[in-house]
C-alpha positions as CSV (number, residue, x, y, z in Angstrom):
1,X,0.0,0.0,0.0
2,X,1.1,3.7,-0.7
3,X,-0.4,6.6,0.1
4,X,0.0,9.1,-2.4
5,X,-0.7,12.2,-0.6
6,X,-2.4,15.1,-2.0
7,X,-0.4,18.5,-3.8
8,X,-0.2,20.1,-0.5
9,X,1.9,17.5,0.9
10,X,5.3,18.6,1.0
11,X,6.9,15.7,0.0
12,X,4.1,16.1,-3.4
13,X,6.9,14.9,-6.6
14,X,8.1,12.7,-8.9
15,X,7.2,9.3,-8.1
16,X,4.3,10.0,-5.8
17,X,2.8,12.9,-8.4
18,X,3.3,10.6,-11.1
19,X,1.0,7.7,-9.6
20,X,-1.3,10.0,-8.2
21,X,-1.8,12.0,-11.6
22,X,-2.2,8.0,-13.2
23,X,-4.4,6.6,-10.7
24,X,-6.4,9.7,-10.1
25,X,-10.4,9.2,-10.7
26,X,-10.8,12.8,-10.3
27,X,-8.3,14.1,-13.3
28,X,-10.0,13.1,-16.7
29,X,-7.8,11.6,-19.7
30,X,-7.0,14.8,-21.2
31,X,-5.8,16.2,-17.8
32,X,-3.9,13.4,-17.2
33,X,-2.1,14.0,-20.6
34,X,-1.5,17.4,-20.1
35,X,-0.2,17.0,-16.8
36,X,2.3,13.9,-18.0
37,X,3.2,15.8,-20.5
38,X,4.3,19.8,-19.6
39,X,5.2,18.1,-15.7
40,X,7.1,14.9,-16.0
41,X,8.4,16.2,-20.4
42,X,6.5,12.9,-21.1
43,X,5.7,12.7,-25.0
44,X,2.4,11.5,-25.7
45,X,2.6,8.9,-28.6
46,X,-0.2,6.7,-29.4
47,X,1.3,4.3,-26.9
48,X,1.7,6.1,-24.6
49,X,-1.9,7.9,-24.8
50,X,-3.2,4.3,-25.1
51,X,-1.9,3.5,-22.0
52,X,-3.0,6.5,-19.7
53,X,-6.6,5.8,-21.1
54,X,-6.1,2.1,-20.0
55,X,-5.1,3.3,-16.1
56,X,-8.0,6.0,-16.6
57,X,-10.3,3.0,-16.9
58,X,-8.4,0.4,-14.2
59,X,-9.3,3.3,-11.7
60,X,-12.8,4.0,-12.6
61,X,-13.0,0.2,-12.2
62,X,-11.3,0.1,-8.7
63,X,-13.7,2.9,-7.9
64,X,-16.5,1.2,-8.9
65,X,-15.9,-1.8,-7.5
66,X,-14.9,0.1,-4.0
67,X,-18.7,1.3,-3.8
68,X,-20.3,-1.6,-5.0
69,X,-17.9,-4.0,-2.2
70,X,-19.3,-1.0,0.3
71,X,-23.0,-1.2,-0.8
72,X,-22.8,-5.1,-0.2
73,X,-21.3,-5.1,3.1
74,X,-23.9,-2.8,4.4
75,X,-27.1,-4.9,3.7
C-alpha cells in the first residue's frame, strides 16, 4: 500500500505525483495527458496515450468496484 498524498503534501513529486496523476479518478484523460506531458516532459505517442486511457479505466474500475464491495457489506 502507498499513500500518495495530496499537492499540498510537501513531499508532493516525482514518483508520488506521477502515480497519483495515473491513478487519479478525479483528473479526466486529457488532464492526465496534459499533466504527464508539460510536468514529467512525457511525449504523448499513441502508446503512450493508449496506456494512460487504460489506467483512466483500471481506476474508474477500482472505484466502482470500492462502492459496489461497500454497498454489499452494508445490507
Amino acid at each position: 500500500m502507498v499513500r500518495l498524498g495530496d499537492e499540498s503534501d510537501a513531499n508532493y513529486s516525482g514518483l508520488l505525483k506521477f502515480l497519483e496523476v495515473l491513478l487519479s479518478v478525479e483528473k479526466t484523460a486529457a488532464e492526465k495527458k496534459s499533466i504527464l506531458r508539460t510536468e514529467f516532459d512525457l511525449p504523448m505517442t499513441q502508446e503512450i496515450e493508449s496506456e494512460v486511457q487504460t489506467m483512466c479505466n483500471v481506476s474508474q474500475g477500482v472505484l466502482e468496484k470500492g462502492i459496489r464491495y461497500a454497498a454489499n457489506s452494508k445490507a
